[in-house]
N, C-alpha and C positions, 0 to 999 in steps of 0.2 A: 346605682349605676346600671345602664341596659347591660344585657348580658352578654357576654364574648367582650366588653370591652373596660378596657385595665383600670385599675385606680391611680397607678404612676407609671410613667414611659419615664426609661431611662434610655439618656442619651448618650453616648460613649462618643467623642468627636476625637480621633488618631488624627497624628502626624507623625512619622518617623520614632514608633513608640515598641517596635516589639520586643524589646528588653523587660517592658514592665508588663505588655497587654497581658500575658496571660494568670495572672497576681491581680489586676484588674475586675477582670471578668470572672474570675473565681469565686471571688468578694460579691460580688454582684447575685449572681446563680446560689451563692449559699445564702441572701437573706433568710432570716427570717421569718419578713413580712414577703408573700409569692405573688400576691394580686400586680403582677406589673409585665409591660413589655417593654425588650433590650434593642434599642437605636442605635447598632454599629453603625460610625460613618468613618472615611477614609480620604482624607486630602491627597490623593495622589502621592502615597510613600512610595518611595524604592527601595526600600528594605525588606523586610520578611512579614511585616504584617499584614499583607493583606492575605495570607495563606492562613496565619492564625484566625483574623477574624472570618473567614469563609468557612473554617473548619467548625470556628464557633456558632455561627448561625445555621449549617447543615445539623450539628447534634443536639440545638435546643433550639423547639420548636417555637419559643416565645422571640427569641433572638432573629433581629434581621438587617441583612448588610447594605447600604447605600455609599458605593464609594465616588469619590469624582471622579473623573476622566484627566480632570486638571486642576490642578493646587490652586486654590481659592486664595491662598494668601493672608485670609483673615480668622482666627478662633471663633470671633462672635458671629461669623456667617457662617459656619458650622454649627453655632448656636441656632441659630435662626432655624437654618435647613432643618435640623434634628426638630426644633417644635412644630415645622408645618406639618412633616410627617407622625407627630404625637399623635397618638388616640386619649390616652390617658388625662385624669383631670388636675392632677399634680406632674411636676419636672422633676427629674433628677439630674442635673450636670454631671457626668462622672465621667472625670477628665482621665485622660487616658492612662498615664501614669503615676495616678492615686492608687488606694484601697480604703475598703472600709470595712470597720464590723462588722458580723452578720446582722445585730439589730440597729444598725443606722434606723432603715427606710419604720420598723416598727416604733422605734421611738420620736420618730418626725412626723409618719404622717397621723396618731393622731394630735401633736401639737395645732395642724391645720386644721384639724375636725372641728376641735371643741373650739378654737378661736376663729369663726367662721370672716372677720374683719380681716384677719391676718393674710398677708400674701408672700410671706416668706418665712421659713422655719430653718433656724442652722443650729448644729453642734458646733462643740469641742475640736479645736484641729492640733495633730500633733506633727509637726515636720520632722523631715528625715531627711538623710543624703541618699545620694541615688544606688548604694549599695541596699538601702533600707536600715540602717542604720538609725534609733531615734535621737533626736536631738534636743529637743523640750516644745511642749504646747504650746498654744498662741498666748497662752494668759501671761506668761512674760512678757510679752511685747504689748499688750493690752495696758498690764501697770508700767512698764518702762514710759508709754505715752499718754497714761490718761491716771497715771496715780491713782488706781482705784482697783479695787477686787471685784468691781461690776460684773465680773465677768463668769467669778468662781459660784454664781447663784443662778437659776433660772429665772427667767424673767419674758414679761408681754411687754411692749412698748408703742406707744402712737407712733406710727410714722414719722412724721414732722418735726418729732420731739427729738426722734432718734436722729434725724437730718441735720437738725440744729443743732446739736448737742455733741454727738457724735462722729457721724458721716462726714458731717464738715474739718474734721481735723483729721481723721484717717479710716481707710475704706475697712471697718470692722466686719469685714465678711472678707475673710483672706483669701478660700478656696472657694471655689464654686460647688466642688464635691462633696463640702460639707451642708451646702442646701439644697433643702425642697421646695419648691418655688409652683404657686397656683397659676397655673397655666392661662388663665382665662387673663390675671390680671397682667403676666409677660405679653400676651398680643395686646391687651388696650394700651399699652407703654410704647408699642412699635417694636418691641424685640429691644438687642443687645445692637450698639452701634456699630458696622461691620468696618466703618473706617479709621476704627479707635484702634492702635497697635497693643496698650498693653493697660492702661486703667477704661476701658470699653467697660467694664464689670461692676467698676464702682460707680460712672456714668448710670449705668441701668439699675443698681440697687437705690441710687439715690431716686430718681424716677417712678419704680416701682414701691417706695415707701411713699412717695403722694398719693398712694392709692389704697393705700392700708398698712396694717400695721405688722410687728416684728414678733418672732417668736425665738427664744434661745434656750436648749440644755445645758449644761456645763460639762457632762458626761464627754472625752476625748471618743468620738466615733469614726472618724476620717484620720488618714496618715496623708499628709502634701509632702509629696515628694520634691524637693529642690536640687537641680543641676544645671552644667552651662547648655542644655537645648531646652531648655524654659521659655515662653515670650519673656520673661523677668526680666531674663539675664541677655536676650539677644535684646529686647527693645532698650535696654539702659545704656547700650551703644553711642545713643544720641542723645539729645535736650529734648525730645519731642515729648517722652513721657509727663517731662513735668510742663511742658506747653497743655497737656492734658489734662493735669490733677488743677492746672490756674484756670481751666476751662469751667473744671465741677466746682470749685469753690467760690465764682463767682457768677455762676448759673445758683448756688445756693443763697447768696449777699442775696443775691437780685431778686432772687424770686420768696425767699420767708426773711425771717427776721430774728438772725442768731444775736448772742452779745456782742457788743464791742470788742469786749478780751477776746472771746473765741473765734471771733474774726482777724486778729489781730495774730492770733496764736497760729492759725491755718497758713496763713499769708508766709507769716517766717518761717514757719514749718518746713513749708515747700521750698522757698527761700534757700534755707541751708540741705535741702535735701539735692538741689539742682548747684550748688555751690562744689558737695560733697562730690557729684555725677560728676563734675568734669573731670578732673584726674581718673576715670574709670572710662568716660568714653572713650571712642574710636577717633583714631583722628590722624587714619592712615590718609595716603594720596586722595585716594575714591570717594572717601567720607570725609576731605574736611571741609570742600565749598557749603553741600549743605548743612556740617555741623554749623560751621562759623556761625551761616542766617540765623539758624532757628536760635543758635545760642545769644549772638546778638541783640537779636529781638528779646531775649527773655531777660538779657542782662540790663537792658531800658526798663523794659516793665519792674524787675526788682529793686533796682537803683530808684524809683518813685515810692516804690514802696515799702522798701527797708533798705534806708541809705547804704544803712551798716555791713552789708553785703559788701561792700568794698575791701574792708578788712577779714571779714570772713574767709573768703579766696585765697590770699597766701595764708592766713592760719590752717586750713583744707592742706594747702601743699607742704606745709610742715609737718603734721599728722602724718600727711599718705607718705613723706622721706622715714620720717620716724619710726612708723610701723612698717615699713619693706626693709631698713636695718635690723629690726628685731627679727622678723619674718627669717633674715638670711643669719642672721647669729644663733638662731633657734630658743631666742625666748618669747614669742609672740605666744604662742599658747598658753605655758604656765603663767604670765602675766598678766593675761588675760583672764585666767581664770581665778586668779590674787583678787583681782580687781571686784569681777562678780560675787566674792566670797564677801570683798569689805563694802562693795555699792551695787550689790544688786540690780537696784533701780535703774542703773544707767549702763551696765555693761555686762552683755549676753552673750555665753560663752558658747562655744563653735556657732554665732550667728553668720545666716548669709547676707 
């Protein structure tokens, strides 16, 4: 590398986060590995952080603040922004109210070293609640959906492979905070979609693995923090999200050549995941002309392609009666956790 300039830009992209910025950015400044510079950026919060991150780029001199003027509106154009201004040859996404180990960045970047193919490298993630609270690692949910310990080994994988294989049935890269991502190969891809509201992430992981291949630790290095000012949890409001995930699954049919089963498996997937969403979405006055459309439209496209979706629905509205009885009698939790003790596999205790 010429000199003065970093081996990884990390890019910190804020929205209305100074509850967690300073737990953030502390995690950051204590790596380990020091060769990098810190990309605060700022959607136009009205809250307190833009004082914190101004304090934090006056007292370290690697750290430097770019906020808007006006709320972009989009995460992955905060992506974007943060890499035009990268100097660095590696990313860091470190979403604003994450943290991470000191040795994340040492144990990532040389994953990318030695597998010079490779164009993305993640760990371990452990989620929390927004007290910081832990709740369990991604590997639960990795074998709840893919019946396999794949996850609890390190591993290199082809691209394509992992597209076909994997990508296509659930976006295996859950935080963005947990990767390191080869900058060169984020610009040849066009960046992260800035129109995509809340899988824009797995859109551009799937993208960026047509260009090379995957790197994984098993080591937990990142904490994802989950609460209701998440995209997660505001974009699940609507149908759009899984208008999204039917977008990537069939940008993937189209363009390689997964199994049948796995195609077949992705489809219903989403299916009962968009089945599930309605009873959780919005569907006050404001929101319900265009829930209806998109919902509409999505219940066409299902009904062609898992009839069965029709029954699925009111089974969905028995569940959500079922579990808001328990919820209000006060057995939902220890039943929950009954449950995880005798099936594991399929029921994941304080999941969000």
């Amino acid at each position: 590398m010429q000199k003065g300039i970093p081996k990884v830009s990390v890019i910190v992209p804020n929205y209305m986060h100074e509850d967690y910025l300073n737990k953030r950015l502390e995690s950051i400044s204590r790596q380990s590995f020091q060769d990098f510079e810190v990309i605060l950026l700022d959607d136009a919060s009205t809250d307190k952080s833009e004082a914190i991150l101004k304090k934090w780029a006056k007292n370290h001199k690697n750290f430097q603040y770019f906020p808007n003027k006006k709320n972009s509106g989009s995460t992955f154009a905060q992506w974007n922004k943060g890499v035009e201004l990268a100097k660095g040859e590696y990313l860091w996404i470190a979403e604003s109210d994450d943290w991470a180990e000191p040795d994340l960045l040492e144990k990532l970047v040389p994953e990318l070293e030695r597998n010079q193919n490779a164009v993305i490298a993640f760990s371990q993630s452990m989620l929390v609640e927004k007290s910081g609270k832990y709740l369990h690692n991604f590997s639960v949910h990795y074998h709840k959906i893919f019946k396999t310990n794949r996850w609890n080994n390190s591993y290199v994988n082809n691209g394509i492979n992992e597209i076909e294989n994997f990508m296509l049935i659930h976006n295996i890269i859950p935080n963005a905070s947990a990767a390191l991502i080869r900058k060169r190969s984020y610009i040849q891809v066009g960046g992260a979609p800035m129109n995509w509201k809340l899988n824009g992430d797995w859109m551009f992981y799937v993208k960026l693995l047509e260009k090379g291949d995957i790197c994984y630790i098993p080591e937990t290095l990142n904490y994802f923090r989950v609460h209701d000012k998440t995209q997660r949890s505001l974009a699940n409001k609507s149908g759009r999200a899984y208008k999204e995930i039917l977008t990537i699954i069939d940008h993937i049919c189209i363009n390689h050549s997964p199994q049948k089963q796995k195609r077949n498996k992705a489809y219903s997937n989403v299916a009962s995941w968009w089945s599930h969403s309605l009873y959780r979405q919005s569907w006050k006055k404001e929101d319900l002309k265009p829930n209806f459309k998109i919902n509409f439209d999505l219940f066409k496209r299902f009904v062609t392609l898992r009839p069965l979706i029709l029954l699925h629905i009111p089974y969905e509205g028995f569940i959500r009666i079922a579990v808001f009885t328990l919820e209000f009698i006060g057995l939902k939790s220890p039943i929950r956790k009954l449950l995880h003790k005798l099936f594991p596999s399929y029921f994941i205790p304080n999941s969000t």
